[in-house]
PDB file with SEQRES, HELIX, SHEET and CRYST1 records, atoms N, CA, C and O in Angstrom:
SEQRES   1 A   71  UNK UNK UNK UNK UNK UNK UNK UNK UNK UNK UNK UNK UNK          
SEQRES   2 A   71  UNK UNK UNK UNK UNK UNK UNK UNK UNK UNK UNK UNK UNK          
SEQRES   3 A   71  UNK UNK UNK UNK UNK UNK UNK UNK UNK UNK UNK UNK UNK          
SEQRES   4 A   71  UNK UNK UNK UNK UNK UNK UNK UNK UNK UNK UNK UNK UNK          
SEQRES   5 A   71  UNK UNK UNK UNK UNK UNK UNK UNK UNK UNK UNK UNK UNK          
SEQRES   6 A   71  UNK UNK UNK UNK UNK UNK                                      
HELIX    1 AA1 UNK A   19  UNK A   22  1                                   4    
HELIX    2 AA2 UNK A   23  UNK A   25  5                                   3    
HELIX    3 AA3 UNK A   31  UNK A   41  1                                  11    
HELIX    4 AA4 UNK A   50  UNK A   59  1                                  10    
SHEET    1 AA1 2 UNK A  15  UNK A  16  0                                        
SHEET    2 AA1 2 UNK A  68  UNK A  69 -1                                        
CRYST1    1.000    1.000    1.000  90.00  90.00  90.00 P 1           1          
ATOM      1  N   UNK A   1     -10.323  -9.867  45.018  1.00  0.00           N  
ATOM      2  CA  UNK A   1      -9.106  -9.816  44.249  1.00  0.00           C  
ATOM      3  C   UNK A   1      -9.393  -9.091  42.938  1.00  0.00           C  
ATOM      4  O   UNK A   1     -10.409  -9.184  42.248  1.00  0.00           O  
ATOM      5  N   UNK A   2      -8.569  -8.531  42.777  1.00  0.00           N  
ATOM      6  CA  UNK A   2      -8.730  -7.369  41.140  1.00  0.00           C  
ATOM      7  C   UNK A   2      -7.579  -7.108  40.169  1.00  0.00           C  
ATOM      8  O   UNK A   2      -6.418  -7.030  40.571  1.00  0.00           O  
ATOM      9  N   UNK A   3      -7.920  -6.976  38.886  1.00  0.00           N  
ATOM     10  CA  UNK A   3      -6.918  -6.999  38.276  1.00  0.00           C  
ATOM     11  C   UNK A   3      -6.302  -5.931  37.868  1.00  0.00           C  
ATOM     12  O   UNK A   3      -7.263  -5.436  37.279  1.00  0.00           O  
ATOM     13  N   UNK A   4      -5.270  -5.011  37.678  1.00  0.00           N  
ATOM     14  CA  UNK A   4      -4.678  -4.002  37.886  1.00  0.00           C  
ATOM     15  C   UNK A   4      -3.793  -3.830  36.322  1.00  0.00           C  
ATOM     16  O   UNK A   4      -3.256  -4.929  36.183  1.00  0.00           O  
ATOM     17  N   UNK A   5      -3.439  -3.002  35.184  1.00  0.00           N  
ATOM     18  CA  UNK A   5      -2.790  -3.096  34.239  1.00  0.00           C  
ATOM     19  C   UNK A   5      -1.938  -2.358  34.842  1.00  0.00           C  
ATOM     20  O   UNK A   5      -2.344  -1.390  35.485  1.00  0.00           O  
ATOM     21  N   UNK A   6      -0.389  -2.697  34.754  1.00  0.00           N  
ATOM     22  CA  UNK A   6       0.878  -1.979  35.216  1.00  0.00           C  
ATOM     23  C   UNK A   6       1.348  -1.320  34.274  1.00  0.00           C  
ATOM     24  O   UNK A   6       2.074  -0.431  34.719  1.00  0.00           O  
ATOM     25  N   UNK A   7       1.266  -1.321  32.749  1.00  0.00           N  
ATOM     26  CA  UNK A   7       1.774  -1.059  31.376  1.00  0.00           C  
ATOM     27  C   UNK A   7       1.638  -1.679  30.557  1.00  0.00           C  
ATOM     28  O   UNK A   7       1.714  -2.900  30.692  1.00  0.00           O  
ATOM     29  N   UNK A   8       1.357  -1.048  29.258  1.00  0.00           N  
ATOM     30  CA  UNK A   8       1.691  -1.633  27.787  1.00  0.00           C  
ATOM     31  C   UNK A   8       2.319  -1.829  27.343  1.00  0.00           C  
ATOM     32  O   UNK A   8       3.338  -1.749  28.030  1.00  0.00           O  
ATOM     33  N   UNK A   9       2.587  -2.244  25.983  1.00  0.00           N  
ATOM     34  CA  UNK A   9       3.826  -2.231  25.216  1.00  0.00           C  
ATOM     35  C   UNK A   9       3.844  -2.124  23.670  1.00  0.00           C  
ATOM     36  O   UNK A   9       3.027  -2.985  23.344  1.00  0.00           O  
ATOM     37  N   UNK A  10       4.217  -1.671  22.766  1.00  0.00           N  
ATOM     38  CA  UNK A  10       4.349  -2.121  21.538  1.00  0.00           C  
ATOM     39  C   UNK A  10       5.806  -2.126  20.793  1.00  0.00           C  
ATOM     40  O   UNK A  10       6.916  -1.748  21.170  1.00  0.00           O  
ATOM     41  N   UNK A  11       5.304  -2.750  19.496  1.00  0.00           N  
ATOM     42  CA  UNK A  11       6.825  -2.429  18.641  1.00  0.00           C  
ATOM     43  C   UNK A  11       6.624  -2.402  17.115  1.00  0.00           C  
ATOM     44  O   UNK A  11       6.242  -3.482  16.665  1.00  0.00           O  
ATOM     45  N   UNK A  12       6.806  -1.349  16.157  1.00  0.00           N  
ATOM     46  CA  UNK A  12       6.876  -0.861  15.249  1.00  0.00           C  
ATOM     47  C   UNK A  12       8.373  -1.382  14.562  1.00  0.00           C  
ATOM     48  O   UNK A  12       9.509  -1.185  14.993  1.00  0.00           O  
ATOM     49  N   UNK A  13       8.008  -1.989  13.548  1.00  0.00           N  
ATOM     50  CA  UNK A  13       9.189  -2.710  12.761  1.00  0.00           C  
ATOM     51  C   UNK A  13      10.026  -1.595  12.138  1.00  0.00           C  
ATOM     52  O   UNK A  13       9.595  -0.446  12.040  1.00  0.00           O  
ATOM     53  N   UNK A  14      11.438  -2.034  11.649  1.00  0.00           N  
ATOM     54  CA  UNK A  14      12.407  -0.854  11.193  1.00  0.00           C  
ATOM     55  C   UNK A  14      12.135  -0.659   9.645  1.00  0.00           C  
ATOM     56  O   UNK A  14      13.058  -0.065   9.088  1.00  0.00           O  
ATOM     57  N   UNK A  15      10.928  -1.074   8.699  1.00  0.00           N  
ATOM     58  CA  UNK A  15      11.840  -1.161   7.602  1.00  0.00           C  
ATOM     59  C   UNK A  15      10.361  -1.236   7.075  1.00  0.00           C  
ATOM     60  O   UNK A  15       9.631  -2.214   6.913  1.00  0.00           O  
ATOM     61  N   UNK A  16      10.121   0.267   6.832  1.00  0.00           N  
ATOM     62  CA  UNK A  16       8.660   0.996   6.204  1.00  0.00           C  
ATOM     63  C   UNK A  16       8.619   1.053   4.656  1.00  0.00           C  
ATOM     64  O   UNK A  16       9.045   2.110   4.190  1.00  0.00           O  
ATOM     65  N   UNK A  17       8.134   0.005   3.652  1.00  0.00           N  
ATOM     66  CA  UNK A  17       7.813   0.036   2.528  1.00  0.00           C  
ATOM     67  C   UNK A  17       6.421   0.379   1.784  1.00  0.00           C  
ATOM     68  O   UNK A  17       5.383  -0.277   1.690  1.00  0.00           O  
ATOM     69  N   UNK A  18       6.825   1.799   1.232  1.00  0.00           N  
ATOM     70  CA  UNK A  18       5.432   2.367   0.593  1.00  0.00           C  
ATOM     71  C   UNK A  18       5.487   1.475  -0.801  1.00  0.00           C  
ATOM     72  O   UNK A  18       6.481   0.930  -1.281  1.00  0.00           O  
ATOM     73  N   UNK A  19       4.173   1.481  -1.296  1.00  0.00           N  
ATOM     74  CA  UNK A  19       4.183   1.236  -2.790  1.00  0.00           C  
ATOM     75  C   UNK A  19       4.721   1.311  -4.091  1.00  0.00           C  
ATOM     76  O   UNK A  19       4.726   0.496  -5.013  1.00  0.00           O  
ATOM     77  N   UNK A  20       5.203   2.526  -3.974  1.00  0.00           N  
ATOM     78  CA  UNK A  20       6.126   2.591  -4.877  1.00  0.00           C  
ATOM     79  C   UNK A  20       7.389   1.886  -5.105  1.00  0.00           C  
ATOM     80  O   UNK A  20       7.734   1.451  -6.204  1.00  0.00           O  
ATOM     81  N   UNK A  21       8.296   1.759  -3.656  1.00  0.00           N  
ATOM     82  CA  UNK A  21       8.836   0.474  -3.555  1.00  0.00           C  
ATOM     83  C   UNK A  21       8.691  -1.078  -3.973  1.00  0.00           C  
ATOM     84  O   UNK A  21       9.371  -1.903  -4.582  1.00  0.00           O  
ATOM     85  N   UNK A  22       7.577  -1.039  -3.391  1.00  0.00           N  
ATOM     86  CA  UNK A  22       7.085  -2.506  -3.286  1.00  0.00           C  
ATOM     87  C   UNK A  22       6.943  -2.686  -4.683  1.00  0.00           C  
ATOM     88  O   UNK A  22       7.595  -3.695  -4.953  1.00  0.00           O  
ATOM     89  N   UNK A  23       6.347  -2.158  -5.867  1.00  0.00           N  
ATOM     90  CA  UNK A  23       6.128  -2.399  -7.098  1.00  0.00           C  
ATOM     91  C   UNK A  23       7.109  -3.213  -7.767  1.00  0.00           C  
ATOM     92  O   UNK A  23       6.558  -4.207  -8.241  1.00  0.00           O  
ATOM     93  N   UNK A  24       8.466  -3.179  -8.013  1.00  0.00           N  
ATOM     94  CA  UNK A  24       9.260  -4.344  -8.647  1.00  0.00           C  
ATOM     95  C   UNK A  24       9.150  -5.473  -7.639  1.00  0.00           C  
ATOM     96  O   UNK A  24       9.311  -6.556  -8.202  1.00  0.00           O  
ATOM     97  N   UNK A  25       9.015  -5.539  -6.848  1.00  0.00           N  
ATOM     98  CA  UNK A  25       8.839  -7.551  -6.342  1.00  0.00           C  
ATOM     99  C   UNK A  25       7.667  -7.821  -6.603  1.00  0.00           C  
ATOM    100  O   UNK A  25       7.537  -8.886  -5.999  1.00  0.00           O  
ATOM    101  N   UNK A  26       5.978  -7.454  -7.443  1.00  0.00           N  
ATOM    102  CA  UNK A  26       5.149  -7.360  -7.910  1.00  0.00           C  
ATOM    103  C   UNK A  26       5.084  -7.830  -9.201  1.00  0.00           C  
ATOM    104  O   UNK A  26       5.120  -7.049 -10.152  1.00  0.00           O  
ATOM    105  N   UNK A  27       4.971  -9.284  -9.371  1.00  0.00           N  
ATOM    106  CA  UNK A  27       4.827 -10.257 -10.941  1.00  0.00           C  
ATOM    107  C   UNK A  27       3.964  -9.777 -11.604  1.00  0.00           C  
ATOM    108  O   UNK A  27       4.166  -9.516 -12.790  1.00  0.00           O  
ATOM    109  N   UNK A  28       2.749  -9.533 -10.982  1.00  0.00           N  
ATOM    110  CA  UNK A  28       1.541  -9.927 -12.120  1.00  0.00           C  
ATOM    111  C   UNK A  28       0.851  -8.920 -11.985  1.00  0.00           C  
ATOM    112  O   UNK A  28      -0.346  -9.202 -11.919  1.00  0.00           O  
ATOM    113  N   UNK A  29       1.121  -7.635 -11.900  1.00  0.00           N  
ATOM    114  CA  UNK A  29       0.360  -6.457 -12.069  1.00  0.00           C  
ATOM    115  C   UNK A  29       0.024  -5.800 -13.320  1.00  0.00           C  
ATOM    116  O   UNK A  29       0.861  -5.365 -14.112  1.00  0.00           O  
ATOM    117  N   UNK A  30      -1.511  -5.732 -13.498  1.00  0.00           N  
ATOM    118  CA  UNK A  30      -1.481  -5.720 -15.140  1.00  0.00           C  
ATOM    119  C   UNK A  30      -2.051  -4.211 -14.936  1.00  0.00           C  
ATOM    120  O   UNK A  30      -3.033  -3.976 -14.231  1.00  0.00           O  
ATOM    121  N   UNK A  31      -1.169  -3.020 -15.776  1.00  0.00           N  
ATOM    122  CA  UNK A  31      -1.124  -1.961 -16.205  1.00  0.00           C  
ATOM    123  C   UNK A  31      -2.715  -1.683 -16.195  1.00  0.00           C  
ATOM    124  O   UNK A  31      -3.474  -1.139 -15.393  1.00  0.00           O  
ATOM    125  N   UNK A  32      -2.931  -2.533 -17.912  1.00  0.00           N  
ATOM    126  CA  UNK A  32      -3.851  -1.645 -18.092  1.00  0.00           C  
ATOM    127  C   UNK A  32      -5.716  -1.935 -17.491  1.00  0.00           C  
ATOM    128  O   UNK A  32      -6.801  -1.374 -17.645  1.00  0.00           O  
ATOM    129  N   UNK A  33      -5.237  -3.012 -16.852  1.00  0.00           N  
ATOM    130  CA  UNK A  33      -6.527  -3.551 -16.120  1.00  0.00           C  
ATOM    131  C   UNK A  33      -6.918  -2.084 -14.430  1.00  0.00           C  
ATOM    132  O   UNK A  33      -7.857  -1.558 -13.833  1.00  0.00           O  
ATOM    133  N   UNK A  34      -5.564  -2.119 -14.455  1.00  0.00           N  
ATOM    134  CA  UNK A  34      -5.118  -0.806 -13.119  1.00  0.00           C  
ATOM    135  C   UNK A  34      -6.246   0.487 -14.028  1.00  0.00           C  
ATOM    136  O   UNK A  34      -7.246   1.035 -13.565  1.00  0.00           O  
ATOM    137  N   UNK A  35      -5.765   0.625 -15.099  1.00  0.00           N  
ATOM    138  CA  UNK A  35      -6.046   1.672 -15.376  1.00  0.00           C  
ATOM    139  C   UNK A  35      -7.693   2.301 -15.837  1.00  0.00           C  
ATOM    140  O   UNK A  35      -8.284   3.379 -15.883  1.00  0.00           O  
ATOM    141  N   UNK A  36      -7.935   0.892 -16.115  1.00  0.00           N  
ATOM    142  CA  UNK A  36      -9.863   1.075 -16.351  1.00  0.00           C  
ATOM    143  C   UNK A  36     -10.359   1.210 -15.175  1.00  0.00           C  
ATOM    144  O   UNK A  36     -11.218   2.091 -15.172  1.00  0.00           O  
ATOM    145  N   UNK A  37     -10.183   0.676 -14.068  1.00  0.00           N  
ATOM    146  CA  UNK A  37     -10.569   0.580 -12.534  1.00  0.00           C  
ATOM    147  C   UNK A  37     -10.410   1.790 -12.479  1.00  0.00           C  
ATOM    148  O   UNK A  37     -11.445   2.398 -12.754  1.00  0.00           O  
ATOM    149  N   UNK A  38      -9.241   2.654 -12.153  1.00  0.00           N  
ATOM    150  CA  UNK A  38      -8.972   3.995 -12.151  1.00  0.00           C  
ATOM    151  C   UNK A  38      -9.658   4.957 -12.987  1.00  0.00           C  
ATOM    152  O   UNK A  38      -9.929   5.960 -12.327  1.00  0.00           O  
ATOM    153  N   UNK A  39      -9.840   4.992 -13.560  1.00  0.00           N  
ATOM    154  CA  UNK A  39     -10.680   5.464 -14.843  1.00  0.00           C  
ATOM    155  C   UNK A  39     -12.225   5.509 -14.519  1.00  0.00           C  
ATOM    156  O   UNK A  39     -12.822   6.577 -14.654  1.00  0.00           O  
ATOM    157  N   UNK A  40     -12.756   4.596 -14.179  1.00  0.00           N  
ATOM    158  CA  UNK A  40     -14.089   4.345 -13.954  1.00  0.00           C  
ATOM    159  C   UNK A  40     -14.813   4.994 -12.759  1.00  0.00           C  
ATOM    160  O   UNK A  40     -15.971   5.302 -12.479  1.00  0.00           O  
ATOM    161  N   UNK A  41     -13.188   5.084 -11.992  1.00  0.00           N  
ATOM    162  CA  UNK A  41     -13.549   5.465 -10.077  1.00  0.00           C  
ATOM    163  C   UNK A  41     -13.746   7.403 -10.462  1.00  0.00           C  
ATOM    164  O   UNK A  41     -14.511   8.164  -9.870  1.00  0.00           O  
ATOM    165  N   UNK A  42     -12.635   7.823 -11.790  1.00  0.00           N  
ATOM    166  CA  UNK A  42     -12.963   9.093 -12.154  1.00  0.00           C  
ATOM    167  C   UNK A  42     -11.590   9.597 -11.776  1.00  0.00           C  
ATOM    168  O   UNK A  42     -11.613  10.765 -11.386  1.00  0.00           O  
ATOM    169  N   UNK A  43      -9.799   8.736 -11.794  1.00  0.00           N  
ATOM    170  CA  UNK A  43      -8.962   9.171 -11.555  1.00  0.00           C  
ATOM    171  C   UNK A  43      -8.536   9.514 -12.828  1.00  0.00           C  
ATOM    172  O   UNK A  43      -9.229   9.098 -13.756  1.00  0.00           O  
ATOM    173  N   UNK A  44      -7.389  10.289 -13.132  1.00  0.00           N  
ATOM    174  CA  UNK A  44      -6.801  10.793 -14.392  1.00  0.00           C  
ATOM    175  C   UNK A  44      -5.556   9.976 -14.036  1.00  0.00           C  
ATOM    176  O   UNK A  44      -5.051  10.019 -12.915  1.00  0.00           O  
ATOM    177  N   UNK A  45      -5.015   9.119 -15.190  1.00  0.00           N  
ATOM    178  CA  UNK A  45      -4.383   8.317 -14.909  1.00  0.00           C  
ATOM    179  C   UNK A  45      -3.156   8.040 -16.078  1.00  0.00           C  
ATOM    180  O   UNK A  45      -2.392   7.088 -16.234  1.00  0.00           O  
ATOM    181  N   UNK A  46      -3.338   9.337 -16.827  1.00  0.00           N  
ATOM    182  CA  UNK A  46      -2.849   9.354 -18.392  1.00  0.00           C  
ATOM    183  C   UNK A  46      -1.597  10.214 -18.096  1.00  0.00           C  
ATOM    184  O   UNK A  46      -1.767  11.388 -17.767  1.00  0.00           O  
ATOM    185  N   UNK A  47      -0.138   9.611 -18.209  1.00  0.00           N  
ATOM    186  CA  UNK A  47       1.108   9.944 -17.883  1.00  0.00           C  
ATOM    187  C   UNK A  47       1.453   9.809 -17.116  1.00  0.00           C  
ATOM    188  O   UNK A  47       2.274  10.593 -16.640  1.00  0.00           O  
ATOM    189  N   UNK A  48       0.970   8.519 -16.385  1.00  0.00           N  
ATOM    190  CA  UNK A  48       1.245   7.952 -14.963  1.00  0.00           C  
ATOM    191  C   UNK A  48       2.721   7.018 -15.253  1.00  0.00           C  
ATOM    192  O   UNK A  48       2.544   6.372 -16.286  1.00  0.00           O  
ATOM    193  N   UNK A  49       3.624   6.845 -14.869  1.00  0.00           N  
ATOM    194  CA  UNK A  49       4.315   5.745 -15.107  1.00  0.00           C  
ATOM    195  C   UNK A  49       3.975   4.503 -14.149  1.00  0.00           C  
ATOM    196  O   UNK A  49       3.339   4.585 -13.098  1.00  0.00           O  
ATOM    197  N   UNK A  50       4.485   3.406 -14.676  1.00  0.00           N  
ATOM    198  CA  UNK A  50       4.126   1.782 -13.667  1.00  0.00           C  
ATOM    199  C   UNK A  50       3.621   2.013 -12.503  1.00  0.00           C  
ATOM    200  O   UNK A  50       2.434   1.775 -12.278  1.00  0.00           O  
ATOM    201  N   UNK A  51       4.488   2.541 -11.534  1.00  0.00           N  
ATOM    202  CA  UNK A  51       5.110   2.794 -10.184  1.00  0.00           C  
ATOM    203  C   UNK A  51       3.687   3.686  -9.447  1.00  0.00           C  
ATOM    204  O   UNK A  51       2.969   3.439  -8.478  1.00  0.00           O  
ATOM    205  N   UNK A  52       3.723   4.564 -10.234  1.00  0.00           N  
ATOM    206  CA  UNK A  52       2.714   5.634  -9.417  1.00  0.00           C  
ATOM    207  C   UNK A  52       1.362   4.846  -9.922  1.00  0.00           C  
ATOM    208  O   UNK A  52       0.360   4.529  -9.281  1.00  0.00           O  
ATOM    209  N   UNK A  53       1.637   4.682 -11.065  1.00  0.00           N  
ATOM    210  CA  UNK A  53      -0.084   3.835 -11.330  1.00  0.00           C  
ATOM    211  C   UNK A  53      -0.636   3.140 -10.453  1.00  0.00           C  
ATOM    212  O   UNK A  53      -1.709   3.361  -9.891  1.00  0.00           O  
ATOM    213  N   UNK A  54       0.398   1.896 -10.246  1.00  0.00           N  
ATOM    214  CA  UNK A  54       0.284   0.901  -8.961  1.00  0.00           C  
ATOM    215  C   UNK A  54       0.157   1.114  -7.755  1.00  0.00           C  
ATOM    216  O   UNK A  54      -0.531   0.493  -6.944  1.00  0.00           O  
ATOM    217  N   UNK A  55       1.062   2.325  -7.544  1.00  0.00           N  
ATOM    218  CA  UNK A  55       0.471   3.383  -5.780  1.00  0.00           C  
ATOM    219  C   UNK A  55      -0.742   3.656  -5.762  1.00  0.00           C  
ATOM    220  O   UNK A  55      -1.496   3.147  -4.933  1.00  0.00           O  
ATOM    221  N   UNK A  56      -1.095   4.407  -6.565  1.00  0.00           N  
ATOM    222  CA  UNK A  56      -2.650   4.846  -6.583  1.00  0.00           C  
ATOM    223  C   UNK A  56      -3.406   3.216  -6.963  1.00  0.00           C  
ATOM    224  O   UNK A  56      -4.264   2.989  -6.109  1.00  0.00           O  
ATOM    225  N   UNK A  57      -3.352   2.603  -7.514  1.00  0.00           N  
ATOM    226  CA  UNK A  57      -4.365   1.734  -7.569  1.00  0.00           C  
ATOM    227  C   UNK A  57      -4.610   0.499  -6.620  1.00  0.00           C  
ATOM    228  O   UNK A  57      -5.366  -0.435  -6.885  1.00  0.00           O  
ATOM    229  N   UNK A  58      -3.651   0.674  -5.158  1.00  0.00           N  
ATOM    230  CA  UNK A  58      -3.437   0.277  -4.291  1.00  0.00           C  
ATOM    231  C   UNK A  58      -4.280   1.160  -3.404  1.00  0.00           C  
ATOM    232  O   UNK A  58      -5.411   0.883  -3.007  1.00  0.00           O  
ATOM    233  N   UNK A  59      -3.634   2.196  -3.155  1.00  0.00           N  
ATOM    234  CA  UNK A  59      -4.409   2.723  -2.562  1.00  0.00           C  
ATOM    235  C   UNK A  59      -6.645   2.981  -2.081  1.00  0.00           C  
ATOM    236  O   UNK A  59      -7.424   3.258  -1.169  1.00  0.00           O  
ATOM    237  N   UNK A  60      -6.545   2.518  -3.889  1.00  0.00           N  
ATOM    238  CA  UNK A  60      -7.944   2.987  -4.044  1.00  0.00           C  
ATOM    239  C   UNK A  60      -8.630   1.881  -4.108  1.00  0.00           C  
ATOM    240  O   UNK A  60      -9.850   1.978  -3.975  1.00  0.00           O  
ATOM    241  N   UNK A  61      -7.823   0.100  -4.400  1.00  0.00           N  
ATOM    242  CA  UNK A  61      -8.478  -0.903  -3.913  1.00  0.00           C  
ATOM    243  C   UNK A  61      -8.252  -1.158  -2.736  1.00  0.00           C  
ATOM    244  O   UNK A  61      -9.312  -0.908  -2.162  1.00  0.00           O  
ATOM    245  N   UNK A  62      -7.110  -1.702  -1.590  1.00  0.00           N  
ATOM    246  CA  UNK A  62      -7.198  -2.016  -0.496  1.00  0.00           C  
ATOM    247  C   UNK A  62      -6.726  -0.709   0.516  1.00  0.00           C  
ATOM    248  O   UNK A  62      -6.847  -0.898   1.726  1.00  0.00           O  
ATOM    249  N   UNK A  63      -6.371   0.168   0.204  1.00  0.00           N  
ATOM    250  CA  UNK A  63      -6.459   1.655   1.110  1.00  0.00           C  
ATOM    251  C   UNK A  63      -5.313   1.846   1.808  1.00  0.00           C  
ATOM    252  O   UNK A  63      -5.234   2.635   2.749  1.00  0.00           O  
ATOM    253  N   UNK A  64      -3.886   0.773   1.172  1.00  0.00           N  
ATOM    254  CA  UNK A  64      -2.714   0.734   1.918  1.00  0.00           C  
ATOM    255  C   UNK A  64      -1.789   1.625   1.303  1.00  0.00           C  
ATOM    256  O   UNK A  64      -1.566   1.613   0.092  1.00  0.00           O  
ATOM    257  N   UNK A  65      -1.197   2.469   2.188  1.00  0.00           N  
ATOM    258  CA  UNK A  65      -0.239   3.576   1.241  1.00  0.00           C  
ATOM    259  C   UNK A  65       0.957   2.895   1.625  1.00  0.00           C  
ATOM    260  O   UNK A  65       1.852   3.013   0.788  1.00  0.00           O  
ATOM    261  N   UNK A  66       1.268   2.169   2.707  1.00  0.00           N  
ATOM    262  CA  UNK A  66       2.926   1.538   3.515  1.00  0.00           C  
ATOM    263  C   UNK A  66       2.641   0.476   4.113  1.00  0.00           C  
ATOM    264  O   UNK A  66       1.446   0.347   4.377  1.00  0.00           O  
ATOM    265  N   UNK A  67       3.283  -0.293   4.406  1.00  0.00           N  
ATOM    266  CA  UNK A  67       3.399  -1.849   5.045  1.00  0.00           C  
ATOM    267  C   UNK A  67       4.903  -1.529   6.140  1.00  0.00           C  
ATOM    268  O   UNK A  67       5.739  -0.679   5.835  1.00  0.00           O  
ATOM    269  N   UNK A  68       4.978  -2.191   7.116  1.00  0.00           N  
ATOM    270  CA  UNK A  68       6.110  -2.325   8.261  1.00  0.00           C  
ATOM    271  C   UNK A  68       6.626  -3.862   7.838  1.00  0.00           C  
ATOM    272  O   UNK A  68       5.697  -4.665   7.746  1.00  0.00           O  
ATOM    273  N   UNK A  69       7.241  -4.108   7.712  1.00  0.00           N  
ATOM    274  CA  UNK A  69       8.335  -5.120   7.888  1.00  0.00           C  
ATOM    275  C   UNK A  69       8.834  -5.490   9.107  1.00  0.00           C  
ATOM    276  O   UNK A  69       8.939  -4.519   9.855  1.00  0.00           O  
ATOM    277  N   UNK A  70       9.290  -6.853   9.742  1.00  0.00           N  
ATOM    278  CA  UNK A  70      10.303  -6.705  10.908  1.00  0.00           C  
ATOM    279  C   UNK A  70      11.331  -7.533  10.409  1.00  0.00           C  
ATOM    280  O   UNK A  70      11.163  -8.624   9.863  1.00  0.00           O  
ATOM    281  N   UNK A  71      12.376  -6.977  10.618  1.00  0.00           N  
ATOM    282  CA  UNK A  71      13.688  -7.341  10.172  1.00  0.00           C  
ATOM    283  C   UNK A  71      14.524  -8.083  11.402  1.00  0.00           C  
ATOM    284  O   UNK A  71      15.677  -8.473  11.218  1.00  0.00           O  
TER     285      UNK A  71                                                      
END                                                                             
């Protein structure tokens, strides 16, 4: 007797939030703590506003540019 795969499946949620988004439901993100980290790694980070600061400093600690949601 053997086991046989007939098909896969997946499902990709509707409702793709990049970082920049995500930044106002974000309490406790401290600017300028973002910005020594960044700084240190050798990013230029001077005329960044909130938003993009927090993209990039997402990016460069946990490596996430978007998150899926399922709605």
């Amino acid at each position: 007797m053997g086991i046989k795969i007939i098909a896969t499946g997946s499902y990709r949620g509707n409702n793709e939030v990049d970082n920049v988004r995500l930044y106002p439901m974000v309490n406790n993100f401290d600017p300028q703590k973002a910005m020594e980290t960044l700084k240190k790694k050798g990013h230029q980070v001077d005329g960044l506003r909130h938003p993009e600061l927090f993209d990039l400093w997402v990016k460069q600690v946990c490596g996430v540019e978007r998150r899926v949601f399922f709605s």
